[in-house]
C-alpha positions in Angstrom: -12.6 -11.6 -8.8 -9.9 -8.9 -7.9 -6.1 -9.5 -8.9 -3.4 -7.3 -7.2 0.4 -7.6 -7.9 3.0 -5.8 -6.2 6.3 -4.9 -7.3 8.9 -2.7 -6.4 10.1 -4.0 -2.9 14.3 -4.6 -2.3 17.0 -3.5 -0.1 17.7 0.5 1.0 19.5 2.6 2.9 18.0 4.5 5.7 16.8 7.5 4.4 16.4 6.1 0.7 13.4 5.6 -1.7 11.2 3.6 -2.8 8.4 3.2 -5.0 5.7 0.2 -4.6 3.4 -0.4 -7.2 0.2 -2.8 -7.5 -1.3 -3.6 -10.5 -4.8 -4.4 -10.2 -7.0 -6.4 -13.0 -10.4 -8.2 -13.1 -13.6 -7.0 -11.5 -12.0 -4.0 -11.0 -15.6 -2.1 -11.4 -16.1 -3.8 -8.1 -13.0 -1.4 -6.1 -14.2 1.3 -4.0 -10.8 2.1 -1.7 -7.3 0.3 -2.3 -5.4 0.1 0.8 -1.8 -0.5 1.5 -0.8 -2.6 4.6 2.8 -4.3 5.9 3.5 -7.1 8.3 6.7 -6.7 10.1 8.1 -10.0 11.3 6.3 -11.2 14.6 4.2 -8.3 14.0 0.8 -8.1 13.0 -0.1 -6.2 9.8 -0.9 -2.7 9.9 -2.4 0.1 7.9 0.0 2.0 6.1 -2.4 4.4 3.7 -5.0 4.3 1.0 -7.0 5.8 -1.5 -9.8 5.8 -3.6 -10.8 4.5 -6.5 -11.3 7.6 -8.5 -8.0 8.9 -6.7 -9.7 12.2 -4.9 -9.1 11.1 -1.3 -6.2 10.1 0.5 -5.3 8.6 4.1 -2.2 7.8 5.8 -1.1 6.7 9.0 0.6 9.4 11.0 3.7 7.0 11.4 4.6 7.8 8.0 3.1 11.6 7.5 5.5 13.4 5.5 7.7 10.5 4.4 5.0 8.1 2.5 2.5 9.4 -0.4 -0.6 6.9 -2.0 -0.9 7.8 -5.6 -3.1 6.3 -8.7 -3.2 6.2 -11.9 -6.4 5.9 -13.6 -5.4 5.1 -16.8 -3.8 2.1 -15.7 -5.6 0.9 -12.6 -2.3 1.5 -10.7 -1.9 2.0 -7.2 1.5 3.5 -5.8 3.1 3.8 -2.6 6.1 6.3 -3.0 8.2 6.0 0.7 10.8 8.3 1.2 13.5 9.0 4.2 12.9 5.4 4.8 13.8 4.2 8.3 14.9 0.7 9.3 11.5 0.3 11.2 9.5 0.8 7.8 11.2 -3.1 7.0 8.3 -5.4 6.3 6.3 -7.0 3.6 3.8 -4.1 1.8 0.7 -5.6 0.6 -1.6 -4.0 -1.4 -5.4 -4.6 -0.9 -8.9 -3.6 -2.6 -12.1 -3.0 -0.6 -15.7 -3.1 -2.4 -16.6 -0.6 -0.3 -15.6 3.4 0.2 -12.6 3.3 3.7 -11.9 6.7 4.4 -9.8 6.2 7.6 -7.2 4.2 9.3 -8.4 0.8 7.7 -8.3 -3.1 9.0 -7.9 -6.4 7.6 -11.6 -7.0 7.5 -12.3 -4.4 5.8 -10.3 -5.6 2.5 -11.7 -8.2 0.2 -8.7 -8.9 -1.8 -4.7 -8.8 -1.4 -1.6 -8.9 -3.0 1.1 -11.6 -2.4 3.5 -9.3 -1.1 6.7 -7.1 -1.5 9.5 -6.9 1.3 11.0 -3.9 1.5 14.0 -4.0 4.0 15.8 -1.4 5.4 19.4 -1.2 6.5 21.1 0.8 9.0 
């Protein structure tokens, strides 16, 4: 089995930062593509960006192009999701996911194995 933490959610000003961070431990052998998701409220959840494994290749949605960059570090099986100019519609809970197989593009639920609990990351006006 796959275990994936998040930290690094709270409370920002538009046009602030933030850094997200899973941890991931277990069967991590097993990974191929970890994925980073949100759920706004009433809203279903939604690709944000991922990356994988070995860290070569990157995706993000074009909503956040520019402003959001997936990052990992090898050494430590971390995943990060640095968001910058952050905008009042980026609030929502970020979950972090792991897929057993490679994603290279704009990724779905199903396609993930395993997930996070959660981080909300909210974003005043």
């Amino acid at each position: 089995q796959v275990q994936l933490v998040e930290s690094g959610g709270g409370l920002v000003q538009t046009g602030g930062s933030l850094r997200l961070s899973c941890a991931a431990s277990g069967r991590t052998f097993s990974i191929n593509t970890m994925g980073w998701f949100r759920q706004a409220p009433g809203k279903e959840r939604e690709f944000v960006a991922c990356i994988t494994w070995n860290g070569v290749y990157t995706n993000v949605v074009d909503s956040v192009k520019g402003r959001f960059t997936v990052s990992k570090d090898n050494a430590k099986n971390m995943v990060y999701l640095q968001m910058n100019s952050l905008k009042p519609e980026d609030t929502a809970v970020y979950y972090c996911a792991a897929s057993n197989k490679l994603r290279l593009g704009r990724g779905t639920i199903d396609e993930y194995e395993h997930w996070g609990q959660g981080t909300q990351v909210t974003v005043s006006s």
